[in-house]
N, C-alpha and C positions, 0 to 999 in steps of 0.2 A: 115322299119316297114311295107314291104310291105305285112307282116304274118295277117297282122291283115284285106287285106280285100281279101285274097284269103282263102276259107275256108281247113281247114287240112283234111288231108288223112285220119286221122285216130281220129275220133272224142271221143270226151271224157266228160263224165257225170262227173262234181265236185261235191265235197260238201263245202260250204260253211255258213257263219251266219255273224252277226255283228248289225253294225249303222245301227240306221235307217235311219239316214239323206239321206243314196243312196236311201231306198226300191222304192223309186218313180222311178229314176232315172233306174234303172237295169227291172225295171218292163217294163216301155216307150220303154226300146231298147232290150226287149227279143228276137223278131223276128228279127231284125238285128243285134241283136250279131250271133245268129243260125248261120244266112245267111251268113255271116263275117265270124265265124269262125271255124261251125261247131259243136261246142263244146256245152254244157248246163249244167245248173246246178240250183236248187231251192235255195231259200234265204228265209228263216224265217224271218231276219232281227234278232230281239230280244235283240237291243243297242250294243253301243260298250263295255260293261262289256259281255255281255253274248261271242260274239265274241273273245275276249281275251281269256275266258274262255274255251269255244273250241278251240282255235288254242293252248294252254298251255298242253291241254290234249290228242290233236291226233284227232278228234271227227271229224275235215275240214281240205280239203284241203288246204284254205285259209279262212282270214277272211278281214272283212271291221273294221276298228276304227276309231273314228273322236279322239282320241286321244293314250299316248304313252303307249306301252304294257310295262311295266315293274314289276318284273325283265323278262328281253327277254328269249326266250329258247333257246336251240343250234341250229345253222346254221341259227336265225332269222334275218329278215331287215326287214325295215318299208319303203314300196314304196309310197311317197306321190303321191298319184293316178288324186284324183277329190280335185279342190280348189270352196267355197263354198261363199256363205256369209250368218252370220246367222238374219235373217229377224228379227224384235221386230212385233209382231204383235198386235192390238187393235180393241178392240169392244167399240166403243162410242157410239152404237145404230146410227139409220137413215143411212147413206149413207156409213157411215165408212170413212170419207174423211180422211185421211192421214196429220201424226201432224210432227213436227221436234223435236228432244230431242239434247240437246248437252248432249257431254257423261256424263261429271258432274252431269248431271240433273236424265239420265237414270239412272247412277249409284245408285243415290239416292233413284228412285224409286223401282229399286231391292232390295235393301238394308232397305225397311223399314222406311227411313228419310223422304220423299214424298208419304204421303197417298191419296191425292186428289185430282182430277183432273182441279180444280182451282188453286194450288199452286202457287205462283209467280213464281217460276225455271219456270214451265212450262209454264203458261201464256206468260211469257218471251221470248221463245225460237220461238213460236208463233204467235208474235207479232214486230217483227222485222224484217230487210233489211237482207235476207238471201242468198249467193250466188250459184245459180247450175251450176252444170258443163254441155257443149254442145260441142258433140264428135265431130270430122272429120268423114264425111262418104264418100265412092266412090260414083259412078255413081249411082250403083245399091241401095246403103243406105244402105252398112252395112258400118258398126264400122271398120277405119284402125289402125290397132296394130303396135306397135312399135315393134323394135327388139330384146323387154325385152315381146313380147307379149302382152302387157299392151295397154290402150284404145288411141288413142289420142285425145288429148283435144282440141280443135280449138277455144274456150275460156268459161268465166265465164258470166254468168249472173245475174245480181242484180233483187229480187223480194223482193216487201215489202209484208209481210204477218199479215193478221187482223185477227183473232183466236176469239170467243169467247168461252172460256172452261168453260166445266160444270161443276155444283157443285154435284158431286158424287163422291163416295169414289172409291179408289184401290183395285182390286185386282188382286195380282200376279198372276197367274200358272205355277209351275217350273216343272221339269221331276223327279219320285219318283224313279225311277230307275238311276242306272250308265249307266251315258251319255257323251260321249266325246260332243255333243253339250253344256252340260252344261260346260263343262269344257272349252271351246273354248272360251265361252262369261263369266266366271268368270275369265279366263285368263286374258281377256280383258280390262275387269273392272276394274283387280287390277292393268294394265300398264296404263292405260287411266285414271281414280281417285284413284290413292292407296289414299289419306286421307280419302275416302269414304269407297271403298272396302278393307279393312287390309289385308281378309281372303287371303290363297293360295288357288290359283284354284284348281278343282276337282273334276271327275265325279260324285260326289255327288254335287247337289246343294246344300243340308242343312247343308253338311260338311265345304264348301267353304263360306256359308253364315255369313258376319260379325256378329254374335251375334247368338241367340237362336231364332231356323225360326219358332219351336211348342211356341213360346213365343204368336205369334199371327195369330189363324189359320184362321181367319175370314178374313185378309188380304191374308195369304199365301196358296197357294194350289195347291196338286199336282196332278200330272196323268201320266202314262206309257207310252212312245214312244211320238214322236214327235206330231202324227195323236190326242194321248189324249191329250198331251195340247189345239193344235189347235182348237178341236173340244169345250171343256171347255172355253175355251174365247170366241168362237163364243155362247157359250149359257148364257154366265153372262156377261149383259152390264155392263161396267167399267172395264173390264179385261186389262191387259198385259198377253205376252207372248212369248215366243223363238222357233222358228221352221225355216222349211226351206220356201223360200218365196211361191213357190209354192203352199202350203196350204192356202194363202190368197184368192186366188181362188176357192179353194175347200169349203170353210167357210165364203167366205162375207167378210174378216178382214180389217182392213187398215195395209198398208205398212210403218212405220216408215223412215221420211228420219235421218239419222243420222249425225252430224255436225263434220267433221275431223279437224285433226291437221292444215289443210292448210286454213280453217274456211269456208269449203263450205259442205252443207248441200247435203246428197251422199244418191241417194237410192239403197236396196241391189239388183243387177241384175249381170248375167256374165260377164260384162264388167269390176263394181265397184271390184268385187273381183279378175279379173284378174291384177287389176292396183295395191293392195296390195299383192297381189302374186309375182309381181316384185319385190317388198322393200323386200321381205323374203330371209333368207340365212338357209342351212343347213347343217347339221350335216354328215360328209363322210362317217363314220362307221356305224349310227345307221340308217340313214335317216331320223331323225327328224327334223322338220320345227320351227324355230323360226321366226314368223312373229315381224316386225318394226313397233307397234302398233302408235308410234311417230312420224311418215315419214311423208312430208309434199305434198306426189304426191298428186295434182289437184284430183284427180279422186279417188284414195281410198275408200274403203269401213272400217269404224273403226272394224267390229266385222267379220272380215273373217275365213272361218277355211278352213283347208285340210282335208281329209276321206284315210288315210292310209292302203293300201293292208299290211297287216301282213304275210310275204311269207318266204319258206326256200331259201337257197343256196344250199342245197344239201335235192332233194327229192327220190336220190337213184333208179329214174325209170324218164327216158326221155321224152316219154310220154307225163306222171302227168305234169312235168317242164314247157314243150312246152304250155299245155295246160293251163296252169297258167301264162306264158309269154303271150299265146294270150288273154288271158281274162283281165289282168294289162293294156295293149296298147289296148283295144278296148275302157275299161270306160275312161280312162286318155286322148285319142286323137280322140276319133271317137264318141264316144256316146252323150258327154254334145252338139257338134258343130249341134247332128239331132234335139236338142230340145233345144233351147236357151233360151225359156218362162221357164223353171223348175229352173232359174238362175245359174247353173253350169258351172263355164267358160271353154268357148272353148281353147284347147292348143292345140300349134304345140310343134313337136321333138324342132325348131331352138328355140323357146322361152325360156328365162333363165329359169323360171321354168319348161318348158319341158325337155330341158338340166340336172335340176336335179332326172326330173324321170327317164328319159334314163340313167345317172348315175349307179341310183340304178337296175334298170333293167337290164342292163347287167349284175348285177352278179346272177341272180336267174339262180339256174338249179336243 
């Protein structure tokens, strides 16, 4: 891979569109993709529906999707590119100090069953002996990966936490547009509480949503792209909402910690989604990721998602190919490792999921 930090001979202008969950992330490493590899291209961003929709009709080079294109076009693969985690985020007013939900609980609260912010689920989850995970680090104090790329855990710690929660009401903000984030965490929801969430996952949240979401719009509400929910929750104390964590920053929000299968309470950062990016297996033909929402790693993050390069195998001009090979390996192994705060986990080639974007990468041309 060593394409990806010597810049090409022959530079090349793409076009592309898609998620937004990357826009942050491709924006951060403009000047050092340049620099890397020569090549540029603008991003609209515009979800992963709009994305699909240009790569179905010719319109990009390539596209970004946090979720699966289908049905595919001719010569398409989906290159799980960037592994993600998707953040819950909250405006409790004051400080925004950061709550715990177990999935059951969250579920709930997406779903319309949990309107308040006193609720016993919640009070609950809040109010009790919770375990966090505390990595191995080297000398220098980063984070040592295993051979699957994933965090190491060097053990758990017990915290009793004392919550007083308010008495105010919920309210959601989901994505009104097709969103492979939505889809990623209604995925989620429906492996993690199917008796809660019945629905099938789906870039529509209101499609995916157990019941009728216009049933109750004072609870429920939407807004386009990641940047408008975020910014909506940041302005209606009591809010929930789904973005990439990096926006907490941008907005004041708290950070949800989330309670895994292994019963330790995980907040979403590159590490947490690197360690459920291990438990994932995929698909050889298509390149689609089916994450192990069930898996009991220590370190997991429950609501992770991948951002799949939507690419040809035959783009008919050598080029075009090269230049979309280098732009696949610059986000997938070089880009999230320059900025580790935007939570985008860092991967190498040897790590099993690196392993499977090299996979698929090999056959783009």
């Amino acid at each position: 891979l060593s394409l990806i930090l010597v810049p090409a001979a022959n530079a090349a202008v793409l076009k592309a569109a898609g998620a937004t969950s990357v826009s942050g992330l491709i924006d951060k490493c403009k000047a050092d993709y340049q620099t890397a590899t020569g090549h540029s291209f603008d991003y609209p961003g515009g979800g992963s529906g709009a994305g699909k929709t240009a790569f179905t009709n010719g319109t990009v080079d390539f596209a970004f999707s946090d979720s699966a294109h289908s049905p595919m076009i001719a010569n398409e693969i989906h290159i799980p590119t960037v592994l993600w985690p998707v953040a819950i985020l909250t405006n409790l007013g004051g400080s925004n100090k950061p709550i715990t939900l177990s999935t059951d609980t969250l579920a709930g609260i997406m779903a319309g069953k949990i309107t308040n912010w006193n609720d016993p689920a919640i009070v609950a989850d809040n109010n009790r002996t919770i375990n966090t995970v505390i990595y191995k680090k080297d000398a220098a104090g980063k984070v040592l990966k295993d051979k699957n790329g994933a965090p190491v855990v060097l053990r758990t710690q017990a915290v009793t936490q004392h919550r007083t929660m308010p008495n105010l009401p919920i309210t959601v903000w989901y994505r009104s547009d097709n969103s492979g984030t939505s889809n990623n965490l209604t995925r989620a929801l429906n492996k993690l509480a199917p008796s809660v969430w019945t629905n099938n996952p789906a870039d529509s949240f209101a499609t995916a949503f157990p019941g009728t979401i216009t049933a109750n719009p004072v609870m429920f509400r939407s807004a386009s792209g990641s940047a408008g929910v975020a910014l909506n929750v940041s302005k209606t104390k009591g809010s929930i909402g789904y973005a990439e964590v990096s926006f907490a920053d941008t907005y004041k929000l708290g950070v949800t910690a989330i309670i895994n299968k292994a019963g330790n309470a995980i907040t979403p950062t590159s590490d947490s989604a690197a360690a459920a990016g291990g438990e994932a297996t995929v698909d050889d033909t298509t390149g689609l990721i089916t994450f192990n929402y069930l898996n009991t790693n220590a370190a997991a993050y429950p609501l992770t998602a991948t951002t799949y390069a939507l690419v040809s195998t035959k783009y008919g001009d050598a080029a075009k190919a090269k230049a979309v090979k280098d732009t696949v390996a610059f986000y997938a192994f070089k880009c999230p490792g320059l900025y580790p705060a935007l939570g985008f986990a860092s991967l190498t080639p040897e790590s099993k999921f690196g392993q499977i974007v090299i996979k698929q990468w090999n056959k783009l041309g």
